[in-house]
Biopython code that builds the backbone (N, CA, C, O; Angstrom):
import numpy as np
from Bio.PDB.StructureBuilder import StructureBuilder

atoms = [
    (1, "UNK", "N", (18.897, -1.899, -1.042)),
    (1, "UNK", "CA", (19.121, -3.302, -1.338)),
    (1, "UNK", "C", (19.038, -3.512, -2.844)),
    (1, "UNK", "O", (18.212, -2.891, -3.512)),
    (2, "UNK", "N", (19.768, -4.261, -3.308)),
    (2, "UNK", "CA", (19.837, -4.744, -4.593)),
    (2, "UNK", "C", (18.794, -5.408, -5.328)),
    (2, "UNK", "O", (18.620, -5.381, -6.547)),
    (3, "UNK", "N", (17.962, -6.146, -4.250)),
    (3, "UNK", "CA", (16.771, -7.064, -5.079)),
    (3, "UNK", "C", (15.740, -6.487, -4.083)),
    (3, "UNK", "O", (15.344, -7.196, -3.157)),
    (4, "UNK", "N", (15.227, -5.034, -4.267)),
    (4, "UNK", "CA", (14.199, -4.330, -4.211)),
    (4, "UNK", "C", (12.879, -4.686, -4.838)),
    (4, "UNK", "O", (12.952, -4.475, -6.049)),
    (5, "UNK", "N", (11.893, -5.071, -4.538)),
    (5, "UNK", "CA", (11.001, -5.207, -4.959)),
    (5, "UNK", "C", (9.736, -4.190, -4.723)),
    (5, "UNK", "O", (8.974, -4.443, -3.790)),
    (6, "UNK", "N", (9.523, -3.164, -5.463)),
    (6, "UNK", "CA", (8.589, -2.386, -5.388)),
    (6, "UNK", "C", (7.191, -2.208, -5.800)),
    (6, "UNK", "O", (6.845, -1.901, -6.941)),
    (7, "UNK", "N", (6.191, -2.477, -4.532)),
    (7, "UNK", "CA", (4.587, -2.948, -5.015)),
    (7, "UNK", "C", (4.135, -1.863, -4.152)),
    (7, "UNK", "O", (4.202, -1.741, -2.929)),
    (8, "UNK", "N", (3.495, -0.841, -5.370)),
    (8, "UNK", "CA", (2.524, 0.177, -4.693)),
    (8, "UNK", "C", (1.127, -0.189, -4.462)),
    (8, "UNK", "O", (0.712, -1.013, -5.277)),
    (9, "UNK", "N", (0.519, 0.088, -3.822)),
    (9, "UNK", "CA", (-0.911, 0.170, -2.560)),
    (9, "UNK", "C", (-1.779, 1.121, -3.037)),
    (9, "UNK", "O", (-1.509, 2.253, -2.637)),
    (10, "UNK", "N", (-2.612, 1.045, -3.669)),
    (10, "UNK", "CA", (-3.339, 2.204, -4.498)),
    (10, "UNK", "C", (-4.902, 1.802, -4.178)),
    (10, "UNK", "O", (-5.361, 0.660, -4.150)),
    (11, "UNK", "N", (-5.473, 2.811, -3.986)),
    (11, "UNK", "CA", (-7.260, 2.779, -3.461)),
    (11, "UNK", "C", (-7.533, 4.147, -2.807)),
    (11, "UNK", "O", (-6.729, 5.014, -2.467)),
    (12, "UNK", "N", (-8.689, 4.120, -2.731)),
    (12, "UNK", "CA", (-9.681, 5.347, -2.291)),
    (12, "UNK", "C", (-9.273, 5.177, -0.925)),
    (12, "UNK", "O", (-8.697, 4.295, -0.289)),
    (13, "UNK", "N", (-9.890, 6.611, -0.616)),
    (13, "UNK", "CA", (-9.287, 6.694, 1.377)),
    (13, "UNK", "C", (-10.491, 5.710, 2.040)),
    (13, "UNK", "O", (-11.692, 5.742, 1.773)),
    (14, "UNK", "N", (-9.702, 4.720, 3.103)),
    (14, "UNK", "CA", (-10.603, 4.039, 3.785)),
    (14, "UNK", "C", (-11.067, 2.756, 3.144)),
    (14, "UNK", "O", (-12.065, 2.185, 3.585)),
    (15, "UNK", "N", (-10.408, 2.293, 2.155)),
    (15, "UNK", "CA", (-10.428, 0.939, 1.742)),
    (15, "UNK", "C", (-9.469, 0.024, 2.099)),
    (15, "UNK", "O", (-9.327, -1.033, 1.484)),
    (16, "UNK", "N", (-8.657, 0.409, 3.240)),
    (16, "UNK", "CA", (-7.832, -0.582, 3.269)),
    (16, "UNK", "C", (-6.434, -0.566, 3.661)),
    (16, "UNK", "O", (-5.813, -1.252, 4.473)),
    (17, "UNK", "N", (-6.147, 0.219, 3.021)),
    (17, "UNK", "CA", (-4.579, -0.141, 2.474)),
    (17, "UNK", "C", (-3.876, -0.326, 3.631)),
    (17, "UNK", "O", (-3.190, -1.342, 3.740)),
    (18, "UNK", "N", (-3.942, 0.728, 4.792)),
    (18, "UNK", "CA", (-2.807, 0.666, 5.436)),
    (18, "UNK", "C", (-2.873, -0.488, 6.281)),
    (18, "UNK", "O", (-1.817, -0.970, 6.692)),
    (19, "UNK", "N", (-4.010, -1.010, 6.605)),
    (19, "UNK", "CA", (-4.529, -2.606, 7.326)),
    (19, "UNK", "C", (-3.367, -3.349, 6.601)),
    (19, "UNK", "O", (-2.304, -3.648, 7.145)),
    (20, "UNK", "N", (-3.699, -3.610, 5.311)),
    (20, "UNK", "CA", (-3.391, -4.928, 4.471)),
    (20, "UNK", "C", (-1.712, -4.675, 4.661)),
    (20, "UNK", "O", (-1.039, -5.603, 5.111)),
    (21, "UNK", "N", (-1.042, -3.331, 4.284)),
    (21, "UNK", "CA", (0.584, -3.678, 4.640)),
    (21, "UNK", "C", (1.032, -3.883, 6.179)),
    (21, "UNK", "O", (2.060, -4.480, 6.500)),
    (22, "UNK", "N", (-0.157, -3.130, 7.356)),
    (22, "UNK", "CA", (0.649, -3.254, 8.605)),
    (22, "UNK", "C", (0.371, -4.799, 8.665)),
    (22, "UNK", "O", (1.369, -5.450, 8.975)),
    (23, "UNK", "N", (-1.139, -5.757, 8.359)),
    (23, "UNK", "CA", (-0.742, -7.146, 8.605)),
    (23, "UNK", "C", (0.202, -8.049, 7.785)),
    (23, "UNK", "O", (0.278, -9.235, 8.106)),
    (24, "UNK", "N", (0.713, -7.718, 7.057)),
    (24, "UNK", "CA", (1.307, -8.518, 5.711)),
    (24, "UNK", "C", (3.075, -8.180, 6.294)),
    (24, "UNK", "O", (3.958, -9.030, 6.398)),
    (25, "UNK", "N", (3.210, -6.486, 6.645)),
    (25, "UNK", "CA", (4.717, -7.100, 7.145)),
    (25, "UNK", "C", (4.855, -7.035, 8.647)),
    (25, "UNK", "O", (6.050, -6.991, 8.937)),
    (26, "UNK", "N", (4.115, -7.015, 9.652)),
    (26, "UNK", "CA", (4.412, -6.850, 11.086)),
    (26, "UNK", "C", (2.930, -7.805, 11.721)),
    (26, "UNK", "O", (2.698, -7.989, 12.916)),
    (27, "UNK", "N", (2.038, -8.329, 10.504)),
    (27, "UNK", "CA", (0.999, -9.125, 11.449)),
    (27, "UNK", "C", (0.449, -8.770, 12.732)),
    (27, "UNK", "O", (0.263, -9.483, 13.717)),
    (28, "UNK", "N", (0.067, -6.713, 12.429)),
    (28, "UNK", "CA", (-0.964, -6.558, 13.050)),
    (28, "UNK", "C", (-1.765, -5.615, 12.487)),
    (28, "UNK", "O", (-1.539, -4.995, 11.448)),
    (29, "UNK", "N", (-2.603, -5.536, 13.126)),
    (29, "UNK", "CA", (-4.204, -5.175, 12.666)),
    (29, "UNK", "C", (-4.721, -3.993, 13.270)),
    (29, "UNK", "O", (-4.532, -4.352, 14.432)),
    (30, "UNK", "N", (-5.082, -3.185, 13.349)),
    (30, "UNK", "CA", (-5.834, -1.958, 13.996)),
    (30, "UNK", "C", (-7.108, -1.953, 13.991)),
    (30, "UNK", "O", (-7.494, -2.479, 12.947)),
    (31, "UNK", "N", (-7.744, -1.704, 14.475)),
    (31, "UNK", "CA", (-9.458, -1.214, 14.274)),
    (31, "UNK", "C", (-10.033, -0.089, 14.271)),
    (31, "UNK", "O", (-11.229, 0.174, 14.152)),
    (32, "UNK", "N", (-8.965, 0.714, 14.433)),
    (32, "UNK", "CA", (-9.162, 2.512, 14.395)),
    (32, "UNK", "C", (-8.618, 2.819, 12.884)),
    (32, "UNK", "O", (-7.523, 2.412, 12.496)),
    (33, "UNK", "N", (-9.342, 3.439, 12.234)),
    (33, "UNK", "CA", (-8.995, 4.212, 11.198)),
    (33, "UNK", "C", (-8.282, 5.340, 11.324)),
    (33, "UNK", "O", (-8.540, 6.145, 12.218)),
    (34, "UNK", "N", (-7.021, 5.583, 10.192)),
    (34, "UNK", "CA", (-6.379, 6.675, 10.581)),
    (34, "UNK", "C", (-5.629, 6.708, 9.090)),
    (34, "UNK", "O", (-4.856, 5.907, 8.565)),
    (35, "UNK", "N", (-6.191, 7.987, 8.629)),
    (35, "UNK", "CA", (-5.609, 8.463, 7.246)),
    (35, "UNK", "C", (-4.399, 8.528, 7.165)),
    (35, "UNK", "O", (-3.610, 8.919, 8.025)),
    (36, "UNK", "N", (-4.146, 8.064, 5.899)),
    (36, "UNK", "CA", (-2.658, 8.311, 5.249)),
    (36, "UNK", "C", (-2.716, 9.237, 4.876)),
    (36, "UNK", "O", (-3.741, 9.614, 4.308)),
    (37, "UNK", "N", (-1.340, 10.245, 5.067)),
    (37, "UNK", "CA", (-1.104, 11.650, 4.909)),
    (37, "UNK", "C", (-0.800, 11.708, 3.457)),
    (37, "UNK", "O", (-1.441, 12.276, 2.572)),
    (38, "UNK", "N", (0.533, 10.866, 3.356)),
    (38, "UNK", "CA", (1.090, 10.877, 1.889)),
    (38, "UNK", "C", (1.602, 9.702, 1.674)),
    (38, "UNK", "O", (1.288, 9.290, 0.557)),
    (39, "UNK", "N", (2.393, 8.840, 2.387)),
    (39, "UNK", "CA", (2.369, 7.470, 1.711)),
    (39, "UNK", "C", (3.322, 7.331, 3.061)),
    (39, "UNK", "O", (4.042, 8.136, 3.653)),
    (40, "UNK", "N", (2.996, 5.952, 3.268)),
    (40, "UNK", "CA", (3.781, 4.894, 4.335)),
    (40, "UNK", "C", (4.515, 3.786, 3.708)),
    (40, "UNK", "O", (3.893, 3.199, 2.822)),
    (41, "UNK", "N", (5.527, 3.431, 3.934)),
    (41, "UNK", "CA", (6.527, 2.309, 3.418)),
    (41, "UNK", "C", (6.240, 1.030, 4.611)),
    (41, "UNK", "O", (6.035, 1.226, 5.808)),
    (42, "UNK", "N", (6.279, -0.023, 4.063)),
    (42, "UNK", "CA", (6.432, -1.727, 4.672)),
    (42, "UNK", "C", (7.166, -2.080, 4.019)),
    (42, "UNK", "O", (7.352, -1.659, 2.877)),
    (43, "UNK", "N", (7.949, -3.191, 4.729)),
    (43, "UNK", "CA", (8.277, -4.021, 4.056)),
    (43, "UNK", "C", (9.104, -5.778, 4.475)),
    (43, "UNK", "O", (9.432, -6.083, 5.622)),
    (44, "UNK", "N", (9.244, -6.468, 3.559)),
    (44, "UNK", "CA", (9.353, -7.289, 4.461)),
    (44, "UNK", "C", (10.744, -8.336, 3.811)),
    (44, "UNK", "O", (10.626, -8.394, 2.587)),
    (45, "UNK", "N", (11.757, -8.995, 4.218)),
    (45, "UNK", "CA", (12.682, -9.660, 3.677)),
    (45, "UNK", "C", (12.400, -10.999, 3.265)),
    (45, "UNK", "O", (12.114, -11.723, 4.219)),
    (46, "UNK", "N", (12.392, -11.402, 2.462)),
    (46, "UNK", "CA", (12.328, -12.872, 1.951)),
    (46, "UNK", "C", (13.832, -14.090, 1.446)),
    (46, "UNK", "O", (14.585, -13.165, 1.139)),
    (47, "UNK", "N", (14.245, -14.697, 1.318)),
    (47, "UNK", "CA", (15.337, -15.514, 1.208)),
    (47, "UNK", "C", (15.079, -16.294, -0.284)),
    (47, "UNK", "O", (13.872, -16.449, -0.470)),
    (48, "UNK", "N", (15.795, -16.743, -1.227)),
    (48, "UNK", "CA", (14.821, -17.624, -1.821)),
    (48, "UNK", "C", (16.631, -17.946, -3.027)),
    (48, "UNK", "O", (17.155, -17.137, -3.792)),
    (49, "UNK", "N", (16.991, -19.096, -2.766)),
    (49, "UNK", "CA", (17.606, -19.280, -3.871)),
    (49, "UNK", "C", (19.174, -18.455, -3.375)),
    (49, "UNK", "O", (20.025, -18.071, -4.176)),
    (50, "UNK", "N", (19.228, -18.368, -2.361)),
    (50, "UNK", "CA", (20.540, -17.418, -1.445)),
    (50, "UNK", "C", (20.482, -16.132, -1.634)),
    (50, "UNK", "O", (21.325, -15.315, -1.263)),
    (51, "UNK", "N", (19.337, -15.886, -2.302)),
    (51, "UNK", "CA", (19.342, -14.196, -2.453)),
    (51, "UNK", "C", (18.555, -13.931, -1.247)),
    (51, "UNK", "O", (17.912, -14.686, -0.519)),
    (52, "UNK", "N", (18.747, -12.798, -1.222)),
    (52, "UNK", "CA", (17.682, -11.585, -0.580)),
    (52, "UNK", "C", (16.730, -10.530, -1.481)),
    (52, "UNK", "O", (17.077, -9.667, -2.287)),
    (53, "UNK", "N", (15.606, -10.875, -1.100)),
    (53, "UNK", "CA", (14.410, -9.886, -1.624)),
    (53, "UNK", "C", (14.184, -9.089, -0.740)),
    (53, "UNK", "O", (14.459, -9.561, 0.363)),
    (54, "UNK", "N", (13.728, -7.883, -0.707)),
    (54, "UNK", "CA", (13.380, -7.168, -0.357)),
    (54, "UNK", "C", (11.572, -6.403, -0.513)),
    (54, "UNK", "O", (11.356, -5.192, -0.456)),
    (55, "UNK", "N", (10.721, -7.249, -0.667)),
    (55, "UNK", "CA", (9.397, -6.253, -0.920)),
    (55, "UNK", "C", (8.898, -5.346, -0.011)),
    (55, "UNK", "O", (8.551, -5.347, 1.170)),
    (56, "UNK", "N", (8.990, -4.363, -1.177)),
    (56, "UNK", "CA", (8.582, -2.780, -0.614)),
    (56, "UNK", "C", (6.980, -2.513, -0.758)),
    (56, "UNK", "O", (6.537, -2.189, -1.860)),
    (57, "UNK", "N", (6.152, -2.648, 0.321)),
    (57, "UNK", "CA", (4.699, -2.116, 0.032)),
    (57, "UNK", "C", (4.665, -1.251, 0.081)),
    (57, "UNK", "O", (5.063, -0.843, 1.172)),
    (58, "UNK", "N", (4.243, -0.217, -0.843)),
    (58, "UNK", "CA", (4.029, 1.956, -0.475)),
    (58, "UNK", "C", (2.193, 1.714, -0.346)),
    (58, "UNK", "O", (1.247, 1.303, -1.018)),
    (59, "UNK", "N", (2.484, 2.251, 0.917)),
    (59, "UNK", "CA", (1.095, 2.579, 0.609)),
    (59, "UNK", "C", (0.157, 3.740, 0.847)),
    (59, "UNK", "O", (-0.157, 4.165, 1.959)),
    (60, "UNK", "N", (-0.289, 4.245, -0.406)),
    (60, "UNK", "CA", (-0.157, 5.953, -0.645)),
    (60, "UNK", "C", (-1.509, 6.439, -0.578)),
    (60, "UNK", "O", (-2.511, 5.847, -0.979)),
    (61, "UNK", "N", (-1.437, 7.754, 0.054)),
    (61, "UNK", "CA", (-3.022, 8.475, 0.467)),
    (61, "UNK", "C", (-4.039, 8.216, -1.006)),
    (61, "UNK", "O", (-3.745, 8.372, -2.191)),
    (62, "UNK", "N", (-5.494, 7.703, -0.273)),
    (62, "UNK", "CA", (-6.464, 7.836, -1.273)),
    (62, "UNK", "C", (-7.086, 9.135, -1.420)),
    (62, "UNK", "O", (-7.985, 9.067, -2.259)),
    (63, "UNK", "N", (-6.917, 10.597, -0.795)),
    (63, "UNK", "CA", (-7.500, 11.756, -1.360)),
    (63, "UNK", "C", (-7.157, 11.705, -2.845)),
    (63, "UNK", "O", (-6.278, 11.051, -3.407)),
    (64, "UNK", "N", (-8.096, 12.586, -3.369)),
    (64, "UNK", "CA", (-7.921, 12.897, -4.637)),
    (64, "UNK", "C", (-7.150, 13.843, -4.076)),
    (64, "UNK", "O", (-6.117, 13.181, -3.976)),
    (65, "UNK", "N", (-6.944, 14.647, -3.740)),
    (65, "UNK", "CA", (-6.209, 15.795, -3.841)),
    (65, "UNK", "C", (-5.093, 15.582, -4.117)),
    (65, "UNK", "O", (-4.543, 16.291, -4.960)),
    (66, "UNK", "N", (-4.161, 14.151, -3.259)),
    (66, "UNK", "CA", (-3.266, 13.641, -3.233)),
    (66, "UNK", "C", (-2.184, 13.145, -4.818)),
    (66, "UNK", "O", (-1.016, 12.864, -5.085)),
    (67, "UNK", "N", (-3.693, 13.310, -5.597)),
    (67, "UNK", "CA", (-3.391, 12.824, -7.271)),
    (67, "UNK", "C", (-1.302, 12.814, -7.820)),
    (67, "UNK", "O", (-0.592, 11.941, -8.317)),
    (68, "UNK", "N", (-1.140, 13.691, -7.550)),
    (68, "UNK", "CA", (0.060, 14.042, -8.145)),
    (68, "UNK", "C", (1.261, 13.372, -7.510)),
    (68, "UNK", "O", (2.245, 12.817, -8.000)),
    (69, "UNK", "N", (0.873, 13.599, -6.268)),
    (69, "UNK", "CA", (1.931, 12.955, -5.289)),
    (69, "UNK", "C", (2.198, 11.413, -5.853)),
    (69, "UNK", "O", (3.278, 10.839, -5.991)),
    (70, "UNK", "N", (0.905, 10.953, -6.121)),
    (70, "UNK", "CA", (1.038, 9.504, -6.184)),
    (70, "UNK", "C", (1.382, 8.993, -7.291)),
    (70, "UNK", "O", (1.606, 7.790, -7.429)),
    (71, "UNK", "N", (1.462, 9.832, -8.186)),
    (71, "UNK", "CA", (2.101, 9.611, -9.177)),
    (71, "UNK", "C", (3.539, 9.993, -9.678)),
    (71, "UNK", "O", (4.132, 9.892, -10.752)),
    (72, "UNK", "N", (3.816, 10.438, -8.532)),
    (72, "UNK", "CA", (5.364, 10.581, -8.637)),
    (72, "UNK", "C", (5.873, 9.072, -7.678)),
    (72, "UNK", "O", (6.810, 8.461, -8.191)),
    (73, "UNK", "N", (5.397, 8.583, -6.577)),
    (73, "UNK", "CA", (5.573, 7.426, -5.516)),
    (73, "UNK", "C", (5.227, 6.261, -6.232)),
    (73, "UNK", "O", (5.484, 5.166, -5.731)),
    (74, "UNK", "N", (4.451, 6.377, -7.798)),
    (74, "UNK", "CA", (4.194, 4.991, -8.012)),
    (74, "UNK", "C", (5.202, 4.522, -9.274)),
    (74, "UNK", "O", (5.435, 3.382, -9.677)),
    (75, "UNK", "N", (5.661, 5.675, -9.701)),
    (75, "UNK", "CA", (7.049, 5.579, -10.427)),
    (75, "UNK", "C", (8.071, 4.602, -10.262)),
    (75, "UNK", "O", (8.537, 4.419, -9.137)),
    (76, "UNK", "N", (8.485, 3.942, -11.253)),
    (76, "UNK", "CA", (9.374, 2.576, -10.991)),
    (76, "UNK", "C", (9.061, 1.564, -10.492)),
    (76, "UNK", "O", (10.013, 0.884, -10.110)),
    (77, "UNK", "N", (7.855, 1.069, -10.289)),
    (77, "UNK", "CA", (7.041, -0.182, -9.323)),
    (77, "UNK", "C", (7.135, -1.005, -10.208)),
    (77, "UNK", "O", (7.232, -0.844, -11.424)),
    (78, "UNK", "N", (7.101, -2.125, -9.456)),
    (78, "UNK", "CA", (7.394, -3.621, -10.116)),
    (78, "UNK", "C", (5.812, -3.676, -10.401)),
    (78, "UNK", "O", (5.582, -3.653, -11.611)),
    (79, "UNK", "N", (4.530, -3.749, -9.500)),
    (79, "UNK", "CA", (3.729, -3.923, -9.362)),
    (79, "UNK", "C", (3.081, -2.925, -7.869)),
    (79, "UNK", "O", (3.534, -2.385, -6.860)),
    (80, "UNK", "N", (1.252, -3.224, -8.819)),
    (80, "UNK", "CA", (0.301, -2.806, -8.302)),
    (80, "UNK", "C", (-0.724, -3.382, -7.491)),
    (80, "UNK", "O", (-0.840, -4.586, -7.720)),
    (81, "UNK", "N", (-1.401, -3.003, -6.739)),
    (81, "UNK", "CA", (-2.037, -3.778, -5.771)),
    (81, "UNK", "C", (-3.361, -2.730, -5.482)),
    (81, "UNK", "O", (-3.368, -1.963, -4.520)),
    (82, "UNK", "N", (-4.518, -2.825, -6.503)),
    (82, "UNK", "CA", (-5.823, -2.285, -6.152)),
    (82, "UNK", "C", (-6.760, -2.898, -5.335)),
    (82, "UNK", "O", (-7.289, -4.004, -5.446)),
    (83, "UNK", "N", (-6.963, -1.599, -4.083)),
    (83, "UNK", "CA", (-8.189, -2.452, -3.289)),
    (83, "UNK", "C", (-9.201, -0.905, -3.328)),
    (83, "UNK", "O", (-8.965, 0.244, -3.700)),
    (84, "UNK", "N", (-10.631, -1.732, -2.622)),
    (84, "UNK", "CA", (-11.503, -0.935, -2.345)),
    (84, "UNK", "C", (-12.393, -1.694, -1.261)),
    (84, "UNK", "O", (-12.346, -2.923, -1.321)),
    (85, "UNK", "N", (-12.921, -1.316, -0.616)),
    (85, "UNK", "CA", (-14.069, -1.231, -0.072)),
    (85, "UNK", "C", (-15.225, -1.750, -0.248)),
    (85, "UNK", "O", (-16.185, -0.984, -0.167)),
    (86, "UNK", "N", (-15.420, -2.896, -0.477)),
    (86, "UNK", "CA", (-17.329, -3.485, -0.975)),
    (86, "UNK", "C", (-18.096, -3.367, -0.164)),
    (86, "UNK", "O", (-19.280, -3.553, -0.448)),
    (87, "UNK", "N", (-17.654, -2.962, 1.341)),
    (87, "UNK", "CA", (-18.452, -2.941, 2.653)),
    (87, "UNK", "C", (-18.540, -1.622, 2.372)),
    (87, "UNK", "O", (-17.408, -1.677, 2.852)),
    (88, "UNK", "N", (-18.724, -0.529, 2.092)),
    (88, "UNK", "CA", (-18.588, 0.838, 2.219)),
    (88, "UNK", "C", (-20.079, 1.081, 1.065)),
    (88, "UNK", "O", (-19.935, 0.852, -0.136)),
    (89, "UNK", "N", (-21.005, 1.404, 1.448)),
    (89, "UNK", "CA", (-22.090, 1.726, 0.474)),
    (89, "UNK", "C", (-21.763, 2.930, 0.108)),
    (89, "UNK", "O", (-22.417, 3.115, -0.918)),
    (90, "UNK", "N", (-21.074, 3.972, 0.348)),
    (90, "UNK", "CA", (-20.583, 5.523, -0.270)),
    (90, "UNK", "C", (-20.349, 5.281, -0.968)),
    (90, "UNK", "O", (-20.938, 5.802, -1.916)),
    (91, "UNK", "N", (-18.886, 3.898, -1.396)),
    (91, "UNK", "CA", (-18.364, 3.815, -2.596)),
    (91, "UNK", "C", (-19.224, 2.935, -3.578)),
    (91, "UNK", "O", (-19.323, 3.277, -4.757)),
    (92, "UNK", "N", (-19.708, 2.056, -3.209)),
    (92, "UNK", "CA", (-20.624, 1.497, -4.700)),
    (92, "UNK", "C", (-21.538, 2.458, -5.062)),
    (92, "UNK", "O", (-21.759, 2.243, -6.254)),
    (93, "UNK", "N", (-22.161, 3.353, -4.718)),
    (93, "UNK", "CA", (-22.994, 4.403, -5.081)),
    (93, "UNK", "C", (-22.104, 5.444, -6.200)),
    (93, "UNK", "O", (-22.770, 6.038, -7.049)),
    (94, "UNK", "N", (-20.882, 5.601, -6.173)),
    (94, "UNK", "CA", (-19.869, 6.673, -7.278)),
    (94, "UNK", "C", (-19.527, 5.476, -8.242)),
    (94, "UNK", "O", (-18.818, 5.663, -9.231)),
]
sb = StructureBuilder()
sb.init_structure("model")
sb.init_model(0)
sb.init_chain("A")
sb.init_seg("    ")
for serial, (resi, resn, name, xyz) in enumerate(atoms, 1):
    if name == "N":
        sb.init_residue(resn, " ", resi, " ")
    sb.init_atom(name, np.array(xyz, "f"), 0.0, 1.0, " ", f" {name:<3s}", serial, name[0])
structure = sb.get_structure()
């Protein structure tokens, strides 16, 4: 699509991410956790002015290991979208 809008999903594993795009473009929710391998695409169509938008949520594994990958997937993004975890005492402790 022409009016692509690309917003990558960036955070540690288990903060979130894949919740916030499955409710934001399909308005549902899981309660089972289940790792992102390497990155999942959403997205959702908007209208505005007779155009068509297109926003693209990526939302890409929090391993570190993952480091490189994600920096090739976050390439060309309009925008960023950092979350974490405040419920997670592992992570306020690092």
């Amino acid at each position: 699509m022409k009016n692509d809008i690309k917003i990558v999903i960036l955070g540690r594993t288990d903060s979130g991410k894949t919740n916030f795009v499955q409710k934001w473009t399909k308005n549902d929710f899981n309660e089972k956790y289940k790792s992102t391998i390497v990155s999942e695409l959403g997205f959702k169509i908007f209208e505005k002015e007779g155009k068509f938008y297109r926003i693209q949520l990526w939302d890409l594994a929090g391993q570190d290991r993952n480091a490189k990958l994600t920096e090739i997937f976050a390439r060309d993004a309009h925008g960023y979208i950092i979350m974490s975890n405040a419920g997670n005492p592992q992570i306020r402790e690092e």
